[in-house]
N, C-alpha and C positions, 0 to 999 in steps of 0.2 A: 398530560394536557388536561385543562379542565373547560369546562365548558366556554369560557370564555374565551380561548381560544379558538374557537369554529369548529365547525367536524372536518374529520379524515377524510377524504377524496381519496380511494383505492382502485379508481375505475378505470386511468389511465396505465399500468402495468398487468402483463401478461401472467406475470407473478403471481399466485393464489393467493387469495386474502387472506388466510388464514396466514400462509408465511408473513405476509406483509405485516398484518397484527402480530403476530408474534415477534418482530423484529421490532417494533415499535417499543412493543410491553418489553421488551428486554432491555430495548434501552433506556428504559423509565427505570427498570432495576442499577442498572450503569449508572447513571447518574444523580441517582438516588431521588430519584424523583417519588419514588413508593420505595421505603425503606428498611434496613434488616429488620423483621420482627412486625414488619406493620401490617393491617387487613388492606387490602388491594379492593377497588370496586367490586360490586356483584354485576355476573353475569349480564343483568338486566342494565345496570348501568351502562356497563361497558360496549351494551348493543347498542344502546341508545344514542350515545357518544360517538360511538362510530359507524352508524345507521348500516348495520347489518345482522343476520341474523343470529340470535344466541347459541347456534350448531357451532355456527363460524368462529365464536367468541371461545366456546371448549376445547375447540381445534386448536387454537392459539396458545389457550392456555396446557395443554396439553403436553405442548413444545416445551413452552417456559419449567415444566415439575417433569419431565423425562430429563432436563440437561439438570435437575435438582436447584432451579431457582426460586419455587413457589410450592407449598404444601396446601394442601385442602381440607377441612375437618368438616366435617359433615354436622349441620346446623350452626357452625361457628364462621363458617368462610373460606377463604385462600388469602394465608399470610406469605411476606416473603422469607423465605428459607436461608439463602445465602446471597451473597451477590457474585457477580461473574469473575470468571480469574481474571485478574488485570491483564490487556495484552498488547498496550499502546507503547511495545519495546521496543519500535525501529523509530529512531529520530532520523528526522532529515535535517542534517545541519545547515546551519544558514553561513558560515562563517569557515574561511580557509581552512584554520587545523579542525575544525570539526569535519570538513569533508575528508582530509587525512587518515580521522582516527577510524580504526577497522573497528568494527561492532563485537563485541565481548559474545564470546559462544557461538559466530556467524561461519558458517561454511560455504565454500564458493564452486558448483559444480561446474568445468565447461561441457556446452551443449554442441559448437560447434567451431569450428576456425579456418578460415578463409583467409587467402592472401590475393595478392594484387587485385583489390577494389579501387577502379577508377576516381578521382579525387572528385569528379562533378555525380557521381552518386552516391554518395554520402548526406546525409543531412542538412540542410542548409545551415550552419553557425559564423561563428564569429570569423576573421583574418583570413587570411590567403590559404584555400584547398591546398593539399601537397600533394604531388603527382599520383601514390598508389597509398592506400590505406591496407593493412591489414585486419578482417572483421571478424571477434570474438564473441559467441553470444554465452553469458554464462546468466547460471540461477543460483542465488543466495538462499540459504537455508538457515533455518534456525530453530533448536528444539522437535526437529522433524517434519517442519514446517516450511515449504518456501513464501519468499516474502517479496522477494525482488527479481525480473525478470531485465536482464539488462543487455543492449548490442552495444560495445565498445569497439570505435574504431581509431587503432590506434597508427601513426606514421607512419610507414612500410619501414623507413629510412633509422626508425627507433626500436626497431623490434629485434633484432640482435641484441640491446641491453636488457632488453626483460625476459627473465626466465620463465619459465614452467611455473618454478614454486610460485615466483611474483601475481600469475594470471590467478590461480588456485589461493591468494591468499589479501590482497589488497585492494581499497577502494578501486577505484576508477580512475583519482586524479593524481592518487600514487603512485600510481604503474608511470606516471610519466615526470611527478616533482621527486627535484635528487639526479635525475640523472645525469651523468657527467657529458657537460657540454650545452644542458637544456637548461634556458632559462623562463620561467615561466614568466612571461609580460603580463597576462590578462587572461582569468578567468570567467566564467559566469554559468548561472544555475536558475534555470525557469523551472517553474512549476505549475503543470495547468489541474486540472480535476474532471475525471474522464470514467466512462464504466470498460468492463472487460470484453474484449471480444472474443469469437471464440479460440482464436491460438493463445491469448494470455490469463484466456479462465481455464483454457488445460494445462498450462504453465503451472499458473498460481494457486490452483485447485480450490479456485472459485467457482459460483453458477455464471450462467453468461449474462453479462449487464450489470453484473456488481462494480460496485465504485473501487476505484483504482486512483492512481495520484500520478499522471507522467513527470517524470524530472527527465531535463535536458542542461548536459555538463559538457562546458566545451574548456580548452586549452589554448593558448595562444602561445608561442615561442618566442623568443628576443628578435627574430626576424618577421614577425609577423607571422610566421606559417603556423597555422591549426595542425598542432601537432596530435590532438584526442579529442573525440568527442564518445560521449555515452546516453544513451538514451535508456533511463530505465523507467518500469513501470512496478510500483506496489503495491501491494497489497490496502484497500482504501482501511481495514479492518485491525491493520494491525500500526497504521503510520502516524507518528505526531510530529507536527513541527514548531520548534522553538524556535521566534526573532525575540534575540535581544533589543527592546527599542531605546534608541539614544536623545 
């Protein structure tokens, strides 16, 4: 940001400002906005900029040259060092076989598994409730990492087709395309943009009130019956989404 863009207003979040600046200045290194090899504001500028004090501004930076994004030489400045590992590996696909495809290196723990959930407490979605739902919550992992916190509720009626392995290993909308007898009429996949509360910042091993991304996936069947629906939550920090626009 340069001046021309306004000052930082830091005084609506409970969150330290030194975090907050430091989240900022990081993602000025992300996106290259202050680039490998380059001198970064001094101190003084960067108070000034963001009308707080130069303690607050070390703080900041202090964060950024502990994770090795910025070096400091003493009468020459703070250049940056390296840039951040890349970590925008979970797509949200916009399009059928992309919701199909299971994510390369993803592991899928279940947290818990419930049966006969009544069809009018389930999520409000698409087609006709079906009498019992069975509810599956699992957590996606990746690299040691979870990313995805998800409640799957799948047909009562369809859950003798899906194994163990199926639960422990496929999307969401897999567990239910293919199976013998299920046709799937109509899908759809909302996306709102939301922060963490505190059951899905202990999930996701997030702080509380970090940005997160809800996706809601439902299923409809050749009869109309809502045979699945999922409701998962990501991680705001590791998610990108791809539309192809036509």
């Amino acid at each position: 940001m340069n001046a021309s863009q306004g000052k930082v207003d830091f005084s609506r979040s409970a969150v330290p400002r030194y975090i907050q600046l430091a989240t900022l200045f990081r993602r000025r290194v992300e996106q290259g906005s202050w680039k490998l090899g380059q001198q970064i504001p001094t101190v003084d500028e960067l108070a000034a900029e963001c009308s707080v004090a130069r303690a607050t501004i070390r703080q900041a930076l202090d964060e950024l040259e502990r994770d090795g994004l910025i070096e400091r030489f003493r009468a020459k400045g703070t250049f940056v060092r390296k840039a951040p590992v890349e970590r925008l590996w979970c797509d949200v696909e916009a399009d059928w076989n992309g919701l199909l495809r299971s994510r390369e290196g993803a592991e899928i723990e279940i947290l818990s598994d419930t049966t006969d959930i009544p069809g009018g407490a389930i999520p409000d979605s698409i087609g006709e409730a079906a009498p019992l739902y069975r509810h599956i919550r699992r957590r996606h992992w990746r690299d040691g990492q979870p990313f995805l916190l998800a409640d799957v509720y799948l047909d009562t009626r369809l859950s003798a087709l899906v194994s163990a392995e199926d639960l422990g290993s496929k999307t969401a909308l897999r567990l239910v395309a293919g199976l013998k007898g299920v046709q799937i009429a109509d899908a759809r996949q909302t996306l709102t943009i939301g922060v963490a509360d505190v059951e899905s910042a202990k999930a996701l091993h997030l702080p509380l009130n970090a940005p997160v991304a809800h996706v809601h996936r439902a299923a409809v069947d050749q009869h109309g019956t809502l045979v699945l629906v999922a409701d998962g939550i990501y991680r705001g920090d590791v998610v990108r989404i791809d539309i192809k626009l036509k």
